[in-house]
C-alpha positions as CSV (number, residue, x, y, z in Angstrom):
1,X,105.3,111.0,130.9
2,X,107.8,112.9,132.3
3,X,109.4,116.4,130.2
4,X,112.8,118.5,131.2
5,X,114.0,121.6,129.8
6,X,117.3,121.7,128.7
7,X,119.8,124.9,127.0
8,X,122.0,124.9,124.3
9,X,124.7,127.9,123.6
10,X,125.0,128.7,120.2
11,X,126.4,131.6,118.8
12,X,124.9,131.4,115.6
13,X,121.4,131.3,113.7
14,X,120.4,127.0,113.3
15,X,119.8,126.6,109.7
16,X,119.2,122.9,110.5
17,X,119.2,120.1,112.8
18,X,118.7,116.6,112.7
19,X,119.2,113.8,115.3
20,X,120.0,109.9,115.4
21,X,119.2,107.3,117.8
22,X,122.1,108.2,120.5
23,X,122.9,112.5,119.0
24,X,121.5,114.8,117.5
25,X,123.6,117.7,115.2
26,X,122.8,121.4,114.2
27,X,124.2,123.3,111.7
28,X,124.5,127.3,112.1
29,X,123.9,130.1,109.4
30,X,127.7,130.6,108.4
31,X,128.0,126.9,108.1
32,X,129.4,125.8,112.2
33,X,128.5,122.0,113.2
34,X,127.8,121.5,116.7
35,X,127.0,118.0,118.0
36,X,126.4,116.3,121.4
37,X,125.1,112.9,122.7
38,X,127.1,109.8,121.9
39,X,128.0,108.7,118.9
40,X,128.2,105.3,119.8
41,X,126.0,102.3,119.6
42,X,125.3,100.4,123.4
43,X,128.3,98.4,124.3
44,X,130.6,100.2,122.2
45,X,133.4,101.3,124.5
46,X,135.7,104.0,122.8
47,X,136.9,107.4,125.1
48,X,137.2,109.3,122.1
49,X,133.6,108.9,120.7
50,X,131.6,110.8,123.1
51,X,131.6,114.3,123.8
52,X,129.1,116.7,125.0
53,X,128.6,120.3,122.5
54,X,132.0,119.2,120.6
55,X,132.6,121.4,117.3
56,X,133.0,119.6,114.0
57,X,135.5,121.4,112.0
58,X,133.7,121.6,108.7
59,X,133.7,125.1,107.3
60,X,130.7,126.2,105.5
61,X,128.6,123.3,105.8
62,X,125.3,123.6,104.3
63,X,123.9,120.2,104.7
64,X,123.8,117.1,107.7
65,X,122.1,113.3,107.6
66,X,122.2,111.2,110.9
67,X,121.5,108.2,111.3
68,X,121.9,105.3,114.0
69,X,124.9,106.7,115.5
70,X,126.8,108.1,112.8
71,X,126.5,111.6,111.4
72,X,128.0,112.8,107.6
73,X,128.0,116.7,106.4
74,X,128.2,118.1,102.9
75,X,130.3,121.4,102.9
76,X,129.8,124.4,100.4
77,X,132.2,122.9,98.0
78,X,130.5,119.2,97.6
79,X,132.8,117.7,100.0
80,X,131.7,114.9,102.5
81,X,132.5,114.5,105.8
82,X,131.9,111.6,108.1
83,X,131.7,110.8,111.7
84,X,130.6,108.5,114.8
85,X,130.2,105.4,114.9
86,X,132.1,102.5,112.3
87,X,131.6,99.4,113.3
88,X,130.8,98.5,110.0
89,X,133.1,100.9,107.8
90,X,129.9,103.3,107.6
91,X,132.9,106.4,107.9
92,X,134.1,105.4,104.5
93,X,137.7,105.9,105.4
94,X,138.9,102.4,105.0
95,X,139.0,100.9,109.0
96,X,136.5,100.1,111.2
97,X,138.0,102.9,113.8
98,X,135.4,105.1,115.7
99,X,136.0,108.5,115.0
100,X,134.8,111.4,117.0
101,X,135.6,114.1,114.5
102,X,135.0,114.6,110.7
103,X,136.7,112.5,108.3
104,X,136.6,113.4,104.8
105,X,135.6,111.1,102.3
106,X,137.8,112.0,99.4
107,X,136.7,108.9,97.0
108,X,133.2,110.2,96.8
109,X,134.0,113.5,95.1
110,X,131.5,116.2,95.1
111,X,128.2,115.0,96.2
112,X,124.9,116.7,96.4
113,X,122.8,114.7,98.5
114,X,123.7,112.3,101.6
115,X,121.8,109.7,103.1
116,X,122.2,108.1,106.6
117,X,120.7,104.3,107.6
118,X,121.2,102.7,110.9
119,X,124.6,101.5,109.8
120,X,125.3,102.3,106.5
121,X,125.8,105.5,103.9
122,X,124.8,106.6,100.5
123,X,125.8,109.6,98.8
124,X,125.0,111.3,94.9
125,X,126.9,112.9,92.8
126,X,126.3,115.8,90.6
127,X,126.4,113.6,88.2
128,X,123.3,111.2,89.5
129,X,125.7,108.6,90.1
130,X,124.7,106.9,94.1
131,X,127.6,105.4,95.9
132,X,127.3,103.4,99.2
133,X,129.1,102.1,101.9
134,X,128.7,100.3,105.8
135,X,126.8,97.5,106.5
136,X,125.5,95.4,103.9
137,X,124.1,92.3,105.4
138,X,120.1,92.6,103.6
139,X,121.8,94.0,100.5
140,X,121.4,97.4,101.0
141,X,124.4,99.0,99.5
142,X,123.3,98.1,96.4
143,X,126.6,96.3,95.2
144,X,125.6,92.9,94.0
145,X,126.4,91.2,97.5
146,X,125.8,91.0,101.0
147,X,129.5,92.3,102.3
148,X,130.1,95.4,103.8
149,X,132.4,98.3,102.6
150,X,134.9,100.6,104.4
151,X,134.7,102.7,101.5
152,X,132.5,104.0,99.0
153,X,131.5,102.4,96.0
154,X,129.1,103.4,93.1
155,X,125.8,101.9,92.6
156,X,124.8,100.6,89.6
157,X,122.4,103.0,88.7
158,X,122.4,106.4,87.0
159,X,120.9,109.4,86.7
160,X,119.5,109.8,90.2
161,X,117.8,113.1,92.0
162,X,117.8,112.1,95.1
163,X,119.2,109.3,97.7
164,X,116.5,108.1,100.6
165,X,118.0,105.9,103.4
166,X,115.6,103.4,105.6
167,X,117.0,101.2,108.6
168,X,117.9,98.6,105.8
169,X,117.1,99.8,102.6
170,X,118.0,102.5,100.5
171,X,115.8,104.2,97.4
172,X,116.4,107.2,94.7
173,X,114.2,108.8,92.3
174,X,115.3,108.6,88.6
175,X,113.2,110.8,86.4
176,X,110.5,110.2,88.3
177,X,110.9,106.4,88.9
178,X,111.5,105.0,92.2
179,X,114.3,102.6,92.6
180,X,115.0,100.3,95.7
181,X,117.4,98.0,97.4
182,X,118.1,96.7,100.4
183,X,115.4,94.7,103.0
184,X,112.7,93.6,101.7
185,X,111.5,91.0,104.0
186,X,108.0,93.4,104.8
187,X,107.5,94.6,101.0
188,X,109.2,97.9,101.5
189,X,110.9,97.6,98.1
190,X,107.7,97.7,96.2
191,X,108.7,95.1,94.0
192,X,106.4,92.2,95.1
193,X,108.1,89.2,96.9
194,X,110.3,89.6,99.9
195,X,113.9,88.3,101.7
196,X,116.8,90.1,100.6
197,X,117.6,92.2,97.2
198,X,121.0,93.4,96.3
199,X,120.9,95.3,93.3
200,X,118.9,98.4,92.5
201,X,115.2,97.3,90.9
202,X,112.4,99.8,89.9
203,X,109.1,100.0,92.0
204,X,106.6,99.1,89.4
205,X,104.3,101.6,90.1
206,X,102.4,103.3,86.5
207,X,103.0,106.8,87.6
208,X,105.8,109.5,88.8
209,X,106.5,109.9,92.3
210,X,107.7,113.7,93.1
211,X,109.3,112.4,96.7
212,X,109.8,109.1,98.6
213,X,109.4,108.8,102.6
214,X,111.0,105.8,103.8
215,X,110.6,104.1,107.5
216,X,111.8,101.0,109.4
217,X,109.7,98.6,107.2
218,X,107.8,100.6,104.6
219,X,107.6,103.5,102.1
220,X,105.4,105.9,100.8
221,X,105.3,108.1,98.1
222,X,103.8,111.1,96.5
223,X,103.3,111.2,92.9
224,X,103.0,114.0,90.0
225,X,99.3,114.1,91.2
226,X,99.9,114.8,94.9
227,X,98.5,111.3,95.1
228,X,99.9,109.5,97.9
229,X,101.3,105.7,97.9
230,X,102.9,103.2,100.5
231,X,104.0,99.8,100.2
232,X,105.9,97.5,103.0
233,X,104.8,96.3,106.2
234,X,101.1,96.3,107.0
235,X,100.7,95.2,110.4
236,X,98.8,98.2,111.6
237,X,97.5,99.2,108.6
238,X,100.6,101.9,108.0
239,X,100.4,100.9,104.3
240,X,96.0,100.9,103.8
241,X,94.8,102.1,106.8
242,X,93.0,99.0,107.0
243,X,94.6,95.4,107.9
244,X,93.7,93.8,104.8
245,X,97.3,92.0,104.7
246,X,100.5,92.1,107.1
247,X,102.1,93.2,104.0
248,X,101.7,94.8,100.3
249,X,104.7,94.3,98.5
250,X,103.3,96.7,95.5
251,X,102.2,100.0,95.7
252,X,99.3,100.8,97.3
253,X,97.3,103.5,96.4
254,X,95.8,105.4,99.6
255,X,93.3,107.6,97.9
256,X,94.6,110.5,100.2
257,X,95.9,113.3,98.3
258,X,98.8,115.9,99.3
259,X,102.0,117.3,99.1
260,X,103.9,115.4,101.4
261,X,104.2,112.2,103.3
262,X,106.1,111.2,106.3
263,X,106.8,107.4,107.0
264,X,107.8,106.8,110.5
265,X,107.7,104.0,113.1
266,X,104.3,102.4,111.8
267,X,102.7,105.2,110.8
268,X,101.9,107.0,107.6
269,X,101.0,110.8,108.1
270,X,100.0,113.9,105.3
271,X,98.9,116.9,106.7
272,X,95.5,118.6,105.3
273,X,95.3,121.9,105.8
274,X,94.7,122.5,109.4
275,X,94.7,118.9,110.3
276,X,96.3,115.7,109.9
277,X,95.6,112.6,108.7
278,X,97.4,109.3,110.1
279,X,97.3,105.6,109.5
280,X,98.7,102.8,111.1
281,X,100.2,103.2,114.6
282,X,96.7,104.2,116.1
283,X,97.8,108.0,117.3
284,X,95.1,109.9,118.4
285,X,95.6,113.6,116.8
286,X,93.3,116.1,118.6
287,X,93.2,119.8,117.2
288,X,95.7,121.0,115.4
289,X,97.6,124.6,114.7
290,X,96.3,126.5,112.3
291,X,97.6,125.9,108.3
292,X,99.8,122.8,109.0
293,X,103.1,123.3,107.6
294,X,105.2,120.4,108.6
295,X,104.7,117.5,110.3
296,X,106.8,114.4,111.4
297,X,106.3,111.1,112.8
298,X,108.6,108.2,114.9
299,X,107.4,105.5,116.9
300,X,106.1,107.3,120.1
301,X,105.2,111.1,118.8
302,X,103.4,112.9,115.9
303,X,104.1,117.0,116.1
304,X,103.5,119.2,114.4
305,X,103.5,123.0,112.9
306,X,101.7,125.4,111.6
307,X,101.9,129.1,110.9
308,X,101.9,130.4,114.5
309,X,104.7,129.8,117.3
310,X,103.1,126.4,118.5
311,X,104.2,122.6,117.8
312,X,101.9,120.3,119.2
313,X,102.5,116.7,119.4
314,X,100.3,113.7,120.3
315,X,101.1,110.3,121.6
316,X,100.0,106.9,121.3
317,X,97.4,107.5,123.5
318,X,96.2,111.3,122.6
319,X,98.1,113.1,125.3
320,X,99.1,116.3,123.5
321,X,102.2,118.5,124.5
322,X,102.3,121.8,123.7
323,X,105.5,123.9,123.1
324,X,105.7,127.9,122.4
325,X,108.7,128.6,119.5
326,X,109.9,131.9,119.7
327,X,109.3,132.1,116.1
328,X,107.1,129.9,113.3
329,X,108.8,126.8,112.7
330,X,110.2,126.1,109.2
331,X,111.1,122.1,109.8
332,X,110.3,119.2,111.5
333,X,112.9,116.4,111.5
334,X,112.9,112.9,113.5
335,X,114.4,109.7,114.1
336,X,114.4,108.4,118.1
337,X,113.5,112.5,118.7
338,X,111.3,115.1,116.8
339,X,113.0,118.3,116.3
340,X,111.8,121.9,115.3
341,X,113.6,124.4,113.9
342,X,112.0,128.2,113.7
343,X,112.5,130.8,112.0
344,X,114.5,133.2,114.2
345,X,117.3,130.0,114.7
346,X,115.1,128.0,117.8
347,X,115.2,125.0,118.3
348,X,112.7,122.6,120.1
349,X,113.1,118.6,120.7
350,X,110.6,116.2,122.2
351,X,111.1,112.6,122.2
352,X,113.5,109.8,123.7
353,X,116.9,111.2,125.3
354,X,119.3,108.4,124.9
355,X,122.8,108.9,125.1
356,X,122.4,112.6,125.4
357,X,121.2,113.0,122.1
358,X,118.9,116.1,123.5
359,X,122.1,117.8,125.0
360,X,121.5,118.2,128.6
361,X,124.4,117.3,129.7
362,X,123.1,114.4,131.7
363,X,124.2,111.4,129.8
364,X,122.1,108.3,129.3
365,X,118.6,109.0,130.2
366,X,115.5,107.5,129.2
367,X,112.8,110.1,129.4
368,X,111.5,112.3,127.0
369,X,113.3,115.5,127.1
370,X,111.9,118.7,125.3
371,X,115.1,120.9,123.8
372,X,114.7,124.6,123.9
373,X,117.9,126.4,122.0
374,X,118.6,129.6,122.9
C-alpha cells in the first residue's frame, strides 16, 4: 500500500467535512464550502462539472451530505442547495443537467436534515415531513413507484427526526420507530422478505432505536438501551458475527452494547472504551488510542480516534497506519475515504483517491492518499 501527502489552503476553521465516491467537501467556521474532486460519475463527460478547490457560494452553511457524486448543503436559514452530478434528477431542479455549482432547491422549504444515496436525495422538514427525489429504480424514494424525480416530493410519512440514506434505501426514525424503503433484496429493510419496496414500512423490531447506521446492504441500530441491532445482508457475518444465514431480514439482536454503531462496506463496528469491536469484513484491529471516541468504517479501512492527536486505522489484513492530528479529533466520516476532523480545524483523509476526491491536485488516481489540511 502506497500513501501521499497532500495540502489544502483554507482560510478558515473546518467545522466539517465529508466525502463521496469521486469528492470530498468541507465546510469552514463562518459557514464557506470548499469542494474538489469530480463531481462526476465514470463516463460522464461535462467541462463544467469538475473543478479542483472551487467555492460553493452558500453563505452560512452549517450542514453538507455527499453521496456518490453529488453533494447538497443546508444553510443557516433551512435552505437547501444541491450540486454534482444529475443523471437522474438527484439536483432536484427539474433537468437532468450537471451542475457544478449550488442550485437551490426552493420546493423543499426549510429543511433540517439531508441525506445523500448513491444517486438519489432525501431531505426533512421542520415539520417531520421527508421528501425525496433522483433515482428510484428499487423504490427508494418512497413514492409508491419505481420512477425517478427531478424534483422533490413528500414521503408519505410524518413526524420524522431524522432521514438516513444507504446506496439504495432510505430510513428515518419516528418516535423512536424505524422506518425503511428502498432495496431490500439482502434484508436491509428489516421487514422480512426481500426484492423491492416502495412505500415507507416500520422495522418490526419491540423496542426504540435512539440512531440508525445504514450501509450498502444492511443496517444497524442502537436502541434506548444502547443495545445494538443489524439486519440485511449476512454474507460475512456483518449482521451476527457468525454465518448462520446470507441474510436476516429481521432484526438481529447482537448482544453487544454501546452508544454508537457504524455500518460500512461489510462490516459492523461499536467502539468499547479503548477498543473496538468489529464483525463481518474480517479486519484485524490491533491496539487502539486511548478512550475511543469515534470510529468509522468502509470497505478497505477501519480508523479510528481517541482522546489524544492519533487516528489509527487498520486494513483487511491488520496493517495499521498511523497519523498525528494537530489536535484531538472530534469526527470521523466515510464513504470511498475516511476523514478526520480535529479540533483546532485539521483535517486528515486516508482511503481511495478517485477523481481527486482527496484534493491533490492530481486527478484520477487510484492509491490511497492520506489528506493533511493545513
Amino acid at each position: 500500500m502506497i500513501w501521499k501527502h497532500a495540502a489544502i489552503a483554507n482560510n478558515g476553521t473546518v467545522a466539517s467535512m465529508t466525502v463521496g465516491l469521486n469528492h470530498a467537501c468541507m465546510l469552514d467556521a463562518v459557514g464557506r464550502l470548499k469542494c474538489w474532486g469530480s463531481t462526476l460519475p465514470a463516463g460522464v463527460e461535462d467541462p463544467n462539472g469538475v473543478w479542483e478547490t472551487a467555492e460553493a457560494a452558500i453563505a452560512g452553511a452549517t450542514d453538507i451530505s455527499v453521496g456518490g457524486s453529488t453533494s447538497c448543503a443546508l444553510d443557516g436559514q433551512g435552505a437547501l442547495y444541491c450540486w454534482g452530478s444529475n443523471q437522474h434528477g438527484q439536483l432536484g431542479d427539474g433537468t437532468t443537467h450537471h451542475k457544478s455549482m449550488p442550485t437551490r432547491i426552493a420546493s423543499v422549504g426549510d429543511a433540517v436534515d439531508v441525506a445523500v444515496g448513491s444517486n438519489f436525495v432525501c431531505a426533512l422538514q421542520p415539520n417531520g415531513q421527508p421528501f425525496c427525489w433522483g433515482a428510484n429504480e428499487s423504490g427508494q424514494l418512497g413514492l409508491g413507484d419505481t420512477d425517478d424525480r427531478h424534483t422533490p416530493e413528500p414521503v408519505p410519512l410524518m413526524g420524522a427526526s431524522t432521514i438516513y440514506a444507504g446506496a439504495n434505501h432510505a430510513c428515518a426514525l419516528v418516535q423512536g420507530a424505524a422506518w425503511c424503503w428502498g432495496s431490500n433484496d439482502h434484508g436491509q429493510l428489516g421487514i422480512g422478505g426481500g426484492g423491492t419496496v416502495v412505500l415507507p414500512q416500520r422495522v418490526d423490531a419491540l423496542t426504540s432505536f435512539k440512531s440508525l447506521s445504514l450501509g450498502t446492504h444492511h443496517t444497524c441500530a442502537v436502541d434506548e438501551l444502547d443495545d445494538v441491532w443489524c439486519w440485511g445482508s449476512n454474507r460475512d457475518g456483518q449482521v451476527s458475527g457468525v454465518l448462520f444465514d446470507e441474510t436476516a431480514p429481521e432484526p438481529y439482536r447482537t448482544g453487544i452494547s454501546a452508544q454508537t454503531v457504524v455500518a460500512g462496506g461489510d462490516a459492523s463496528c461499536v467502539p468499547a472504551g479503548n477498543s473496538i469491536t468489529c464483525w463481518g469484513d474480517a479486519f484485524n484491529v490491533g491496539a487502539t488510542p486511548a478512550s475511543v471516541r469515534a470510529l468509522s468504517v468502509n470497505s478497505t479501512l477501519v480508523c479510528a480516534v481517541g482522546d489524544s492527536t492519533e487516528m489509527r486505522c487498520w486494513d483487511v489484513d491488520g496493517q495499521v497506519s498511523v497519523s498525528t492530528m494537530p489536535a484531538p479529533a472530534e469526527r470521523l466520516v466515510s464513504a470511498g475515504h475516511i476523514c478526520a476532523l480535529s479540533t483546532s480545524g485539521d483535517v486528515r483523509c486516508v482511503g481511495n483517491g478517485f477523481g481527486g476526491a482527496l484534493g491533490n491536485g492530481l486527478g484520477f488516481i487510484a492509491e490511497p492518499v492520506p489528506l493533511v489540511l493545513q
